[in-house]
C-alpha positions in Angstrom: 14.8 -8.3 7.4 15.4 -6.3 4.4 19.1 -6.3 4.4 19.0 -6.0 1.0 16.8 -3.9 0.3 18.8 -1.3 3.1 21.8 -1.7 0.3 19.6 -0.3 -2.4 20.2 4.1 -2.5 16.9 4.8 -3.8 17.9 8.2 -5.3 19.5 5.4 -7.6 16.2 4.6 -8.7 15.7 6.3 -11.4 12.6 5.1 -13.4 9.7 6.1 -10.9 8.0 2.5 -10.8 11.0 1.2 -9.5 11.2 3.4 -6.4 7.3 3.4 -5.4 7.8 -0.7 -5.9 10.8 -0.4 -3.9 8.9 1.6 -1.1 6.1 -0.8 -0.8 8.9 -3.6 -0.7 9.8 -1.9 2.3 6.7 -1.2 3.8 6.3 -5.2 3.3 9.1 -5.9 4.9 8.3 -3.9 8.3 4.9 -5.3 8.2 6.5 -8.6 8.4 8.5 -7.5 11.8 5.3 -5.6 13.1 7.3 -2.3 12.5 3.5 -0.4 12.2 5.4 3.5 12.4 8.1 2.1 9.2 5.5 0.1 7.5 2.8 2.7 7.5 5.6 5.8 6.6 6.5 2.9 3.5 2.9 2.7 2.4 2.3 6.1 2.5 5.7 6.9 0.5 4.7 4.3 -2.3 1.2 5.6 -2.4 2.2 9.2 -2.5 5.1 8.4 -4.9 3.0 6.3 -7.7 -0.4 7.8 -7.3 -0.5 8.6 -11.0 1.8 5.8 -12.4 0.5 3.4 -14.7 1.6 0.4 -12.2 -0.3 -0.9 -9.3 1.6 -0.4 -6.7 0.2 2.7 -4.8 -3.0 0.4 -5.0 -1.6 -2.1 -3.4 -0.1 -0.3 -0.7 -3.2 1.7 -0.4 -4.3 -2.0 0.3 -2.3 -3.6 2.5 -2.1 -0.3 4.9 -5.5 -0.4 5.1 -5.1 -4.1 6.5 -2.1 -3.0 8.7 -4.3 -0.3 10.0 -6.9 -2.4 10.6 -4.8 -5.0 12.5 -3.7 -2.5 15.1 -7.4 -1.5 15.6 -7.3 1.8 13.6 -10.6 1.5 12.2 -10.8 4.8 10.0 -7.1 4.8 8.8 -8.1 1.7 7.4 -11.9 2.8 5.6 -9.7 5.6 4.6 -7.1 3.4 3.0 -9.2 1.0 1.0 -11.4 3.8 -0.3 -8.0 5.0 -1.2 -7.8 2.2 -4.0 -11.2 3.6 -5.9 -9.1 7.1 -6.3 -5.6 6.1 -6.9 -5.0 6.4 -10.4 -3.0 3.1 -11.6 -4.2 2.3 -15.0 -7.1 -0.7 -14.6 -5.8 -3.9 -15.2 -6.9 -7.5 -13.9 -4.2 -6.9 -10.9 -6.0 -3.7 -10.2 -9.4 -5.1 -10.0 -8.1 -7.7 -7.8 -7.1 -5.5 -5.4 -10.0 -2.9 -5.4 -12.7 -6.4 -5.2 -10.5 -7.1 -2.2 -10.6 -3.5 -0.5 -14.5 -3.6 -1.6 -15.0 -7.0 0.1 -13.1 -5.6 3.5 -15.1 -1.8 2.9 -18.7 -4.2 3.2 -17.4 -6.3 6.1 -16.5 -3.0 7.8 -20.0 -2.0 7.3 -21.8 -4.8 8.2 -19.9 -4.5 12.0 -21.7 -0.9 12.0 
């Protein structure tokens, strides 16, 4: 899986949406073959990398390593990572909200298993 993607030099990408997108891209793609070390090191990089870029994808990797984290049982890497999408500072749009109503809905189910 991402053969294509493995083409891509990402000091070619130049505009900085473009490489934290490509980083979740790949973080995607090793979620897909249950890569957890690659997919988590992928989410981190895009959140790191567009923390404070106008586009959502830092808070959708914030996201989506919460659920990874939470699929291989790590419990407080994955709290740590949906609270992550209430700080990350993508500019609020309807994609945004999306995603934090999601992290919210899995932060209350998390809470009611307490």
């Amino acid at each position: 899986g991402g053969k294509i993607l493995n083409t891509i030099p990402v000091n070619t990408l130049s505009i900085p949406a473009y490489r934290t997108e490509y980083y979740l891209l790949r973080a995607k793609v090793h979620t897909h073959e249950n890569n957890y070390p690659a997919a988590k090191h992928y989410y981190d990089m895009a959140i790191e990398y567009g923390k404070n870029q106008k586009e959502h994808y830092a808070i959708e990797a914030a996201l989506l390593a919460g659920n990874l984290s939470f699929d291989y049982g790590h419990i407080d890497a994955a709290r740590d990572y949906w609270d992550m999408t209430f700080v990350i500072n993508n500019t609020k749009d309807i994609y945004v909200e999306n995603i934090q109503k999601k992290a919210k809905y899995k932060l209350k189910e998390l809470e009611a298993k307490s």
